[in-house]
C-alpha positions as CSV (number, residue, x, y, z in Angstrom):
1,X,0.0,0.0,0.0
2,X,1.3,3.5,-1.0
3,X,2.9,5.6,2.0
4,X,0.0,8.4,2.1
5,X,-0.2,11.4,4.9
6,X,-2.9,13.7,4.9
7,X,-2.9,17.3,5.6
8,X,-5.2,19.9,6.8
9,X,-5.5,23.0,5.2
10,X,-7.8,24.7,7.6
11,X,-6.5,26.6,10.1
12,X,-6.8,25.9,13.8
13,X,-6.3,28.8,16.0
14,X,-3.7,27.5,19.3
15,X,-3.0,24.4,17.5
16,X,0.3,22.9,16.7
17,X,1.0,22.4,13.0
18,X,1.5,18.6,13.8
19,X,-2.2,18.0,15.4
20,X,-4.1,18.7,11.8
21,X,-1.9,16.1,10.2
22,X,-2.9,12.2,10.1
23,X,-0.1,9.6,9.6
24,X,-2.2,6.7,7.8
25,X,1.2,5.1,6.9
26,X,0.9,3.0,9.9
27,X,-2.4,1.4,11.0
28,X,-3.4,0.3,13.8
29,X,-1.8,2.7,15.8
30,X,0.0,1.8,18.6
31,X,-2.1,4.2,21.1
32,X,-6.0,2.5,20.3
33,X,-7.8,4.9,23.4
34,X,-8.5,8.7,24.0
35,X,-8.3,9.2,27.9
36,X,-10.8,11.9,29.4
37,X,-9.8,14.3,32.2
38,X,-11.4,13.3,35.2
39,X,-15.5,14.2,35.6
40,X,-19.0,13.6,36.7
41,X,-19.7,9.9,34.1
42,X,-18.2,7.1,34.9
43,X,-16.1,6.6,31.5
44,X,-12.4,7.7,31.6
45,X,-11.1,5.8,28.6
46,X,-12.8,5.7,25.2
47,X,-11.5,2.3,23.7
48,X,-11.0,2.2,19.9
49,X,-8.9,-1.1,19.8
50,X,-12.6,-2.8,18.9
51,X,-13.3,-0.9,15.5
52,X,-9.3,-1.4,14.2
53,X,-9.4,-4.1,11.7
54,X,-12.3,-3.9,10.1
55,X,-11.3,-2.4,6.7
56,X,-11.5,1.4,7.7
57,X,-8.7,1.7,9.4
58,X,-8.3,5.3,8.2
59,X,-11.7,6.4,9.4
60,X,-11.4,5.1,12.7
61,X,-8.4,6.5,13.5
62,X,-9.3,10.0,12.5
63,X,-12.1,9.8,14.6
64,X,-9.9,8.7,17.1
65,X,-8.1,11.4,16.5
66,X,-10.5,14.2,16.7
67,X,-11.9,13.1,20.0
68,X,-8.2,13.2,21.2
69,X,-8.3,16.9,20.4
70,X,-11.4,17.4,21.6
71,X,-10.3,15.3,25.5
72,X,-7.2,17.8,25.3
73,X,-9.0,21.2,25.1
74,X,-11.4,19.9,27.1
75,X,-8.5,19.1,29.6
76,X,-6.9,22.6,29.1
77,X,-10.3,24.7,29.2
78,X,-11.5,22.9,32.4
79,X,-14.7,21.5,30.6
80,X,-15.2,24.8,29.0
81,X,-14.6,24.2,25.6
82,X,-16.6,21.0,25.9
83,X,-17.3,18.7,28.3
84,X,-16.3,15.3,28.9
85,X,-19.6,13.8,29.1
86,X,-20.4,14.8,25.7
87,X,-17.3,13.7,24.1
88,X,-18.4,10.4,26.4
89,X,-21.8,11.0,24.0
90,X,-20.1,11.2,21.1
91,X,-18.7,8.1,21.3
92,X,-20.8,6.1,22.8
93,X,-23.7,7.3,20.9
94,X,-22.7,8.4,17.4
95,X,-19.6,6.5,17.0
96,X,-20.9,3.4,18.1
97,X,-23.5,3.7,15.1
98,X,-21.3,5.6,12.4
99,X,-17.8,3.4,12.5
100,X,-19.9,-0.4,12.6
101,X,-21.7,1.3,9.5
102,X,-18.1,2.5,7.9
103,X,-16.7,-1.6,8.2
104,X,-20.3,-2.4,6.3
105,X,-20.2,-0.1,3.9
106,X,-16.0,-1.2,3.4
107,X,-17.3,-4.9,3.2
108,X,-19.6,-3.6,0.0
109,X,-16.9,-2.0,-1.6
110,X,-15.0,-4.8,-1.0
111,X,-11.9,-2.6,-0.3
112,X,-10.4,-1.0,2.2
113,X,-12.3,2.6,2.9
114,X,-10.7,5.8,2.5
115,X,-11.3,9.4,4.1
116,X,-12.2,10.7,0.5
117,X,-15.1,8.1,0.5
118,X,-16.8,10.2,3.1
119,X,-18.9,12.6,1.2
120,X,-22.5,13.4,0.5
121,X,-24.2,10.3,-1.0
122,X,-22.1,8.2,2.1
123,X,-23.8,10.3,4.7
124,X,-26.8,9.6,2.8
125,X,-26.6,5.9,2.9
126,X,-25.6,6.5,7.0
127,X,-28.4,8.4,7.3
128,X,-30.3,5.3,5.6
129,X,-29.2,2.4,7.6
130,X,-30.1,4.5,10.8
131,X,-33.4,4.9,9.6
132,X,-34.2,0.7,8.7
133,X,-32.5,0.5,12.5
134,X,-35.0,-0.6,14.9
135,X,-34.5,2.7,17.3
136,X,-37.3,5.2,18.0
137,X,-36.6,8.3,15.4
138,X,-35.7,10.2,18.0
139,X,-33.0,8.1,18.9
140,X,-31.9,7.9,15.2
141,X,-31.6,11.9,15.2
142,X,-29.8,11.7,18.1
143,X,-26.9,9.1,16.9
144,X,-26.8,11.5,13.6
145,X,-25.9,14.0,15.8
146,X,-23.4,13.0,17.6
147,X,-22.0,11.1,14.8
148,X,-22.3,14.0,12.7
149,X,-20.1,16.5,15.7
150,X,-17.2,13.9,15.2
151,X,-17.2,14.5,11.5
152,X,-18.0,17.9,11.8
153,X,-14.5,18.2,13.7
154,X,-13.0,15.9,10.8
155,X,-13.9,18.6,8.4
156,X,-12.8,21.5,10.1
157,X,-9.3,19.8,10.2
158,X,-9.7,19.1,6.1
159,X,-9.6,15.5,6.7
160,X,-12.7,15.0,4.7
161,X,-14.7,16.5,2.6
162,X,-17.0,19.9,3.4
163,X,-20.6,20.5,2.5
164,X,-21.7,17.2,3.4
165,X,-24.5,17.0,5.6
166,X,-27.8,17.4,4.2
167,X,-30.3,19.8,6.3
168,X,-32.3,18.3,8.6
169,X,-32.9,15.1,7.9
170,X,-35.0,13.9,10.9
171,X,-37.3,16.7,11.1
172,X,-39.9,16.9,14.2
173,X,-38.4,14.4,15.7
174,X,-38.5,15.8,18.9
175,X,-42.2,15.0,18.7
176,X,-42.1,11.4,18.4
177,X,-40.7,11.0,21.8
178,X,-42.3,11.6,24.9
179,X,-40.3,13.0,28.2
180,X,-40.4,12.6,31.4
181,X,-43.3,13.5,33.5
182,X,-43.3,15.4,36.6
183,X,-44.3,13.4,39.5
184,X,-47.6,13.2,40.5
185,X,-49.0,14.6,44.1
186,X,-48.9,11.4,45.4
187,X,-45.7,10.9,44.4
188,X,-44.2,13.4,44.9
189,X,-45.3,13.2,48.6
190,X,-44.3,9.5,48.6
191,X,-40.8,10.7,47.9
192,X,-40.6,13.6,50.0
193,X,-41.5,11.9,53.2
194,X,-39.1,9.0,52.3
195,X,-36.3,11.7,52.0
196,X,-37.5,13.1,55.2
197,X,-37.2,10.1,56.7
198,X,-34.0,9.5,55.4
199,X,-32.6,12.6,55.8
200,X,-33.6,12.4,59.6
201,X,-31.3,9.3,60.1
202,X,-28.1,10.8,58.4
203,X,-28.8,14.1,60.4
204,X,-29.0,11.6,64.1
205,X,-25.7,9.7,63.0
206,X,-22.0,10.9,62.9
207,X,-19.1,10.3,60.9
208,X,-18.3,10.3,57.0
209,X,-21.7,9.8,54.8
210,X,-21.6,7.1,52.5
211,X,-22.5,7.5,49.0
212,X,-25.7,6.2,49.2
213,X,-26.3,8.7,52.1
214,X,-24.6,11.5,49.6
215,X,-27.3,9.9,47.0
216,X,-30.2,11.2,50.0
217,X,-28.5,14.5,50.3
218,X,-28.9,15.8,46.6
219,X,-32.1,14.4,46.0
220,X,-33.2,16.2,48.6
221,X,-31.6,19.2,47.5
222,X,-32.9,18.8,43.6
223,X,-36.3,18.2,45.3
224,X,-36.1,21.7,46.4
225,X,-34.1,23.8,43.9
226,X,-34.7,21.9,40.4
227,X,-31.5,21.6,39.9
228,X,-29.9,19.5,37.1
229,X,-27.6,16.5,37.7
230,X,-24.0,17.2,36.8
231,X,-24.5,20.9,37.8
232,X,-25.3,19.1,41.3
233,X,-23.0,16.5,41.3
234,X,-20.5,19.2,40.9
235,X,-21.2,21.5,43.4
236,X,-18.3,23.2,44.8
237,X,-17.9,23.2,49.0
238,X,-18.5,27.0,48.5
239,X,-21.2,26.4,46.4
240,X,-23.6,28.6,49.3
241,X,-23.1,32.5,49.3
242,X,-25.5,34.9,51.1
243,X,-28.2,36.4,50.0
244,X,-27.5,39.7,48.7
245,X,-30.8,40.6,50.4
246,X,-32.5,38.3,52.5
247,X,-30.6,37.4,55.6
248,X,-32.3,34.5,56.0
249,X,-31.6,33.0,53.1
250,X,-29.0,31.7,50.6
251,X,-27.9,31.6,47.3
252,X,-26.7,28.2,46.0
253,X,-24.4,28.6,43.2
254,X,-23.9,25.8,40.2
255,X,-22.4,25.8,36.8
256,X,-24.2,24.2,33.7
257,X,-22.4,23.5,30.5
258,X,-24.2,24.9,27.4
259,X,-23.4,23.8,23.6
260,X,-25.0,23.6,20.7
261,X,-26.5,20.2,19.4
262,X,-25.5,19.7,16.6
263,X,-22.0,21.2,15.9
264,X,-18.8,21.5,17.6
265,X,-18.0,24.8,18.9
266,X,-16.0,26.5,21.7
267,X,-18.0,28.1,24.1
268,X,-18.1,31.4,25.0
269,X,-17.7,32.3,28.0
270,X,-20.8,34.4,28.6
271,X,-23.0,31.5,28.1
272,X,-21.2,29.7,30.7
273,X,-23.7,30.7,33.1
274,X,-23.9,31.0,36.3
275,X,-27.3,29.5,37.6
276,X,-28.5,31.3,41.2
277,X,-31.1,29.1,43.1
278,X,-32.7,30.7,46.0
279,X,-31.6,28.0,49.2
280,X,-33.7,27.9,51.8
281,X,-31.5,27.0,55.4
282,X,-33.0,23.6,55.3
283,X,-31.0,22.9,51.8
284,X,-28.4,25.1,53.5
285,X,-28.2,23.0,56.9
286,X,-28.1,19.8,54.1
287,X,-24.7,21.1,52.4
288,X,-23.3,22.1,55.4
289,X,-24.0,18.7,56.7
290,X,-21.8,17.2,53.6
291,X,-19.1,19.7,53.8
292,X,-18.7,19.3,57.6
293,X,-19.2,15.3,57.9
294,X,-17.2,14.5,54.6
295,X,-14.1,17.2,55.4
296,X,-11.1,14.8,56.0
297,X,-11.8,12.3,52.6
298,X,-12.4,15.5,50.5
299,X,-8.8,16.6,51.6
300,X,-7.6,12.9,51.1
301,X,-8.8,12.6,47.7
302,X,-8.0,14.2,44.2
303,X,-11.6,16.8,44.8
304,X,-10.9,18.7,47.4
305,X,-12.8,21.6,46.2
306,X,-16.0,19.1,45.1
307,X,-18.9,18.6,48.1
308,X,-20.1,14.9,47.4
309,X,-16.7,13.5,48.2
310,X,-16.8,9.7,49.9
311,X,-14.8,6.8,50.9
312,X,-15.4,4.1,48.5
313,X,-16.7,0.6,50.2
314,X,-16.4,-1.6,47.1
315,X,-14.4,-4.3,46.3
316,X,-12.8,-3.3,44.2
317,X,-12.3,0.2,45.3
318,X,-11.9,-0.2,48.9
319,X,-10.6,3.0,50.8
320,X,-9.9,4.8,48.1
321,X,-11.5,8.7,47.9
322,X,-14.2,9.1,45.3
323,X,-16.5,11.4,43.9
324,X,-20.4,10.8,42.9
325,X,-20.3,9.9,39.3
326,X,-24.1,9.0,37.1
327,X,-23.4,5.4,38.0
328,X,-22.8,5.8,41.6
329,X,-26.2,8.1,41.8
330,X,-28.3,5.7,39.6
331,X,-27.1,3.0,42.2
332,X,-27.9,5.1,45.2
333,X,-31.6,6.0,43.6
334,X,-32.6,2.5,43.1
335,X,-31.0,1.5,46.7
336,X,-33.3,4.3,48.4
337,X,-36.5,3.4,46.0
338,X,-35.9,-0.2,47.3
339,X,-35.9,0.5,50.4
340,X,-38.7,2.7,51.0
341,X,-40.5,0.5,48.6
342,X,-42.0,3.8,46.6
343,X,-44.8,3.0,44.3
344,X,-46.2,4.6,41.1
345,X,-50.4,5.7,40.4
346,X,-50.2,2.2,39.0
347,X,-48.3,0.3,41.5
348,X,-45.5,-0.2,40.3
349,X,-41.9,0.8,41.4
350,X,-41.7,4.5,40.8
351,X,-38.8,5.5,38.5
352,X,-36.8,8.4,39.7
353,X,-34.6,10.4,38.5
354,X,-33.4,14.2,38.4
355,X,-35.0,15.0,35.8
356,X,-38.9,14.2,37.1
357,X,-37.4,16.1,40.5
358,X,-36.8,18.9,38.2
359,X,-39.7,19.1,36.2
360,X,-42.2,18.4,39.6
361,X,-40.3,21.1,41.0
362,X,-40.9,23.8,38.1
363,X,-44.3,22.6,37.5
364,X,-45.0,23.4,41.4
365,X,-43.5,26.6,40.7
366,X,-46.0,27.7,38.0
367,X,-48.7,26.4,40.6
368,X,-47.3,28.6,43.6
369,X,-46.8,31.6,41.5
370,X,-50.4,31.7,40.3
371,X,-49.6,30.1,37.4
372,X,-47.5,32.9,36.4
373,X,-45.1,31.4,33.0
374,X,-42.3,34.1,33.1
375,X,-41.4,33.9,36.9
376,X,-41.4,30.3,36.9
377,X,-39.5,30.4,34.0
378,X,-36.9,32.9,35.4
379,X,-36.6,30.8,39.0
380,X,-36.1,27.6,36.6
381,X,-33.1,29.2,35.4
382,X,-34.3,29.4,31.6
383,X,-36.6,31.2,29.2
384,X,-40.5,31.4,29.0
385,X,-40.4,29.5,25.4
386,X,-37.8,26.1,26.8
387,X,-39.9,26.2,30.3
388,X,-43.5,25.9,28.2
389,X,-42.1,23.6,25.9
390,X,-40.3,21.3,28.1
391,X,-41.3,21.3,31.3
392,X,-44.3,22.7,32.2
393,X,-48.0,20.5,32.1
394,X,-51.5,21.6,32.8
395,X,-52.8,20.9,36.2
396,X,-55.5,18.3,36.2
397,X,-57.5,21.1,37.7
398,X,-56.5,23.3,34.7
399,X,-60.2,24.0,33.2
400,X,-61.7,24.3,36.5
401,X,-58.9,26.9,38.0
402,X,-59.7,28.9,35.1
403,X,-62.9,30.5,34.7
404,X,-64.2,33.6,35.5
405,X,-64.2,35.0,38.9
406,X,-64.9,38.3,38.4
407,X,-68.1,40.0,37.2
408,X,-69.3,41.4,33.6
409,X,-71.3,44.3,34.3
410,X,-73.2,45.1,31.0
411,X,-74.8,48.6,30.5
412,X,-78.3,47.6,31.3
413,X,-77.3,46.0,34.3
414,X,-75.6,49.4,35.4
415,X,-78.9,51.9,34.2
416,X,-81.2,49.4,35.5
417,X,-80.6,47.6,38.5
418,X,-81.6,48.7,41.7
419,X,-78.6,48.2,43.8
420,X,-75.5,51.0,42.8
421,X,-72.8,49.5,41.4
422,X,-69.8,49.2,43.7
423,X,-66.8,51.5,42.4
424,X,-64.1,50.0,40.5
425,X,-60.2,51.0,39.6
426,X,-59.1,51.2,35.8
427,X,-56.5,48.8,35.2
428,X,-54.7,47.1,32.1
429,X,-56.7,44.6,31.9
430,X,-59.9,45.8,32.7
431,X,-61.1,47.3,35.9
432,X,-61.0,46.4,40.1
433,X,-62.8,46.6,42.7
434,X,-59.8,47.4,44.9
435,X,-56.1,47.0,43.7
436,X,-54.5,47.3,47.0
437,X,-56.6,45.2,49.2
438,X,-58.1,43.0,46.5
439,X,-58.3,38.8,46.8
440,X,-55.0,38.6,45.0
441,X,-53.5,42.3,45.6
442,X,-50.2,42.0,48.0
443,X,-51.5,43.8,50.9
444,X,-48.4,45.3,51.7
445,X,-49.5,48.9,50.4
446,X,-48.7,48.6,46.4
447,X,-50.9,48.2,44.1
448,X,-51.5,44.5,42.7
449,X,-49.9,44.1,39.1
450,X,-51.2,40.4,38.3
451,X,-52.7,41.0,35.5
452,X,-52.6,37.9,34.2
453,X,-54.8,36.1,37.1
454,X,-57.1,39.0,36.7
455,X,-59.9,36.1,35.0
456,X,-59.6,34.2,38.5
457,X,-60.2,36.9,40.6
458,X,-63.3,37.6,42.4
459,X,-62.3,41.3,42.4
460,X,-62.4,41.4,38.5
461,X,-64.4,43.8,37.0
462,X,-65.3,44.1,32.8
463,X,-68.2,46.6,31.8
464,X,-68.9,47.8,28.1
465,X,-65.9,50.8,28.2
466,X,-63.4,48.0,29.2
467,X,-63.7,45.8,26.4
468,X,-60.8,47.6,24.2
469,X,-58.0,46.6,26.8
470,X,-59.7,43.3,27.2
471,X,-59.4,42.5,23.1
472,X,-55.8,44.2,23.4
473,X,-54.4,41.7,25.9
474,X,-56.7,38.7,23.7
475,X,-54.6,39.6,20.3
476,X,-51.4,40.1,22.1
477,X,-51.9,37.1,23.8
478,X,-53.1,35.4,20.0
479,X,-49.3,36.8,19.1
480,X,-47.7,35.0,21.6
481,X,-49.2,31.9,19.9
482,X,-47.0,31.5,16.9
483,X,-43.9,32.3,19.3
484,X,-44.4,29.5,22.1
485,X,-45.8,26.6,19.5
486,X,-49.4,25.7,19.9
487,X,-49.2,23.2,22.8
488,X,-47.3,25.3,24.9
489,X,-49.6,28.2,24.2
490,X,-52.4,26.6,25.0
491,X,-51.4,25.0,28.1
492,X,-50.4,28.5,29.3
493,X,-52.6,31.0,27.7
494,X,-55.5,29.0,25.9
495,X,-57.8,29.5,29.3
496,X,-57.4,33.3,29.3
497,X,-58.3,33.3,25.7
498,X,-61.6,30.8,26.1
499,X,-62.7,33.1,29.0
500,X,-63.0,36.1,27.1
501,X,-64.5,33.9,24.2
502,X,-67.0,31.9,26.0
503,X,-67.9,33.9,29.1
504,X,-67.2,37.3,28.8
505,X,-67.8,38.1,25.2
506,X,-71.9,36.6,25.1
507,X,-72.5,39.1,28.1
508,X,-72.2,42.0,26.0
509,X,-74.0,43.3,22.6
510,X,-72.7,42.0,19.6
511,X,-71.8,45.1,17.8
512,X,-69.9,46.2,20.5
513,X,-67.9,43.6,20.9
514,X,-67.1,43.6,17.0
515,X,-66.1,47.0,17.0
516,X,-64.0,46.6,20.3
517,X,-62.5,43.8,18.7
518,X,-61.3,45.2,15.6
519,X,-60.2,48.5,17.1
520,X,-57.6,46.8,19.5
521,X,-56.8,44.4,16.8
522,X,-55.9,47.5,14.2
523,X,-54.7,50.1,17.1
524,X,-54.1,48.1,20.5
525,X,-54.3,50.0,24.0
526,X,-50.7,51.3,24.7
527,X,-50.4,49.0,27.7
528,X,-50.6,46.0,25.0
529,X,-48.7,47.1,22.1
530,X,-44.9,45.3,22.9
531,X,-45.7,41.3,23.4
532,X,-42.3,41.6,25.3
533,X,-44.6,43.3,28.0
534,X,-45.9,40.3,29.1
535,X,-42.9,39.0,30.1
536,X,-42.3,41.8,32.2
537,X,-45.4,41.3,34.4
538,X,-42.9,38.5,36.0
């Protein structure tokens, strides 16, 4: 075979001149394995000796190659660049399906395959063969992806060719799979008081905590803040700063990795963001107790700045200092649902993860705030559109909670009836009977600014003049529609909407309510005008 090397001609910013170059003069290489710097999975080395040998020598090895690159800046960056658990993804995911397909498609051609074989119609035929694969389609897009980052990286070095990838070629697929639900009431009470109880037994005993107590400890804590996994399992032991305001209170501090799906790309560093979650002292007292109890093996082990540090009891791992990987915390979930014996609607063992906690936690949020989409979203620590889309349900009670509360008051009722109508304050909604004192006004002296509950309250008052700001908040809220998707709209919004509809709208005459309709429609009230000024009601 003819001694070949092949170059890179794009540039790499901070690289060496030798990392774009592949020597394919001798394969297998000695080195078959990328090693990834130390972090929350349980992976450290990604094994390539397993794909050598199959006729695409050349192919494995670059991808080999470009995860090496990727472990190294990941290594030097501090997981800022990109993290290890998604080079971990990339290979297990996307590589696992791509380089078995590269050995078929080498078996076809009945020849060894080359770099230069990678081009449009092969990513086509990839694209195929995930398709006649007997995963769900969302799992298909999801191998692409990963695949498709790996190769992305290839072609950035030069070692294939660009203009590849055809554009989107799993569309909507994120509709084919369902995720996780929040838990239920009863659930989610099930799990609480077993935490409770739990956590009442670690708090009586003294010593280190084990991992499966450490296991306890952050599911309490995601319980109460919604945070995510790996930002939790790598909380820092000065992960709890004051409140800037509240003396009582804390503010629990946790980094979350962001990139984009489907390409590689360094990440700036103002969307590495910080995430603030209001503590309250009980999660406080909780990661005290783990910095305190856990001290001396944190300062034994290779962490010593992480929180969930603990002395391994394995067998294998005896005495040795480690920190809480995915594996460890799936083992320590299924070791606390077996032994509180927690149960599902159904009966069945509830499955548990971080992700329900987080999405039982935001969906109790939107309950507690009045059902209020933009604070919820802001305390969940993302925007209106993600927390409508992927984490907020309606309520059971959903159609019932929202109906009207307030009154209509149409003109003959005010010339004709006996009893004077009781005063009422403009507002932008409509008007009120007291927006101080009212049933969901604060009380503390400021006027009440939830307009958005308005519909549920019993001080809620609509006569005939009101019905241009009522129509003005209906077509603003109509705009929102085609922003949010129509699910998520009408999970949030589609109640306000029917009310005006259905139970405000016959109250009043007919040609009023057409000509109120098109005149916010054409000129809305100046209250309504920016859609953005919903958001700011939060």
């Amino acid at each position: 075979m003819p001694r070949k090397k092949l170059h890179s001609t794009a540039s790499r910013p901070g690289k060496a001149a030798s990392d774009a170059t592949l020597d394919l003069t001798s394969l297998p290489p000695t080195k078959m394995a990328v090693y990834l710097p130390e972090h929350a999975g349980s992976l450290r080395n990604l094994n390539f000796a397993k794909h050598y040998g199959n006729s695409c020598d050349a192919v494995v090895y670059a991808t080999q190659r470009a995860l090496e690159y990727m472990a190294r800046d990941c290594a030097e960056s501090g997981g800022k660049t990109l993290s290890a658990s998604t080079i971990t993804s990339y290979y297990q995911n996307g590589l696992a399906a791509f380089l078995p397909f590269c050995a078929t498609m080498a078996s076809a051609l009945g020849r060894k395959l080359r770099l230069d074989d990678i081009d449009r119609q092969f990513i086509d035929h990839f694209i195929a063969h995930l398709r006649q694969s007997q995963a769900i389609f969302a799992t298909q897009k999801s191998r692409y992806q990963a695949a498709k980052s790996v190769l992305v990286a290839m072609e950035q070095s030069g070692w294939i060719a660009k203009d590849i990838f055809p554009r989107n070629p799993f569309p909507n697929s994120n509709r084919s799979m369902k995720g996780q639900s929040p838990l239920s009431e009863p659930e989610r009470r099930s799990a609480m008081q077993a935490l409770k109880a739990d956590m009442r037994t670690i708090i009586k005993k003294s010593g280190p905590l084990t991992s499966d107590e450490l296991v306890v400890c952050l599911l309490a804590i995601a319980a109460r803040t919604g945070i995510n996994p790996t930002p939790a399992q790598e909380l820092l032991i000065d992960c709890l700063q004051p409140h800037p305001i509240k003396a009582d209170r804390y503010v629990l501090v946790s980094f979350k990795r962001r990139g984009n799906a489907t390409h590689i790309q360094s990440l700036r560093r103002a969307a590495d963001v910080t995430s603030m979650v209001s503590a309250l002292p009980d999660v406080a007292r909780i990661i005290d107790l783990v910095r305190d109890r856990n001290a001396a093996q944190r300062q034994a082990s290779n962490y010593p700045g992480l929180l969930f540090v603990y002395e391994s009891r394995s067998v294998k791992s005896a005495g040795e200092m480690s920190r809480l990987t995915r594996s460890t915390l799936t083992y320590g979930i299924k070791a606390f649902l077996d032994r509180h014996q927690i149960t599902d609607a159904d009966g069945k063992p509830l499955k548990l993860n971080f992700m329900r906690l987080r999405k039982t936690f935001e969906n109790r949020l939107f309950t507690l705030s009045g059902q209020d989409p933009f604070l919820t979203a802001r305390l969940g620590g993302h925007t209106p559109k993600v927390s409508n889309n992927h984490y907020l349900e309606a309520p059971e009670s959903a159609e019932k909670d929202w109906r009207l509360m307030g009154e209509a008051r149409t003109e003959e009722l005010l010339n004709h009836s006996k009893v004077e109508a009781l005063p009422a304050e403009n507002t932008p909604v409509a008007r009120c009977r007291d927006t101080l004192n009212g049933e969901r006004a604060p009380k503390n002296g400021e006027h009440c600014q939830k307009f958005l509950t308005c519909f549920r309250c019993r001080s809620f008052v609509v006569t005939g003049d009101d019905l241009y700001r009522v129509f003005s908040l209906y077509w603003v809220l109509i705009q929102m529609r085609q922003k949010m998707g129509a699910s998520a709209w009408k999970r949030v919004y589609g109640h306000i909407i029917r009310i005006i509809d259905q139970e405000i709208t016959p109250q009043f005459d007919a040609e009023l309510v057409s000509i109120q309709r098109q005149r916010s429609k054409v000129d809305p009230h100046p209250f309504w005008r920016d859609p953005e000024r919903l958001e700011g009601l939060a």
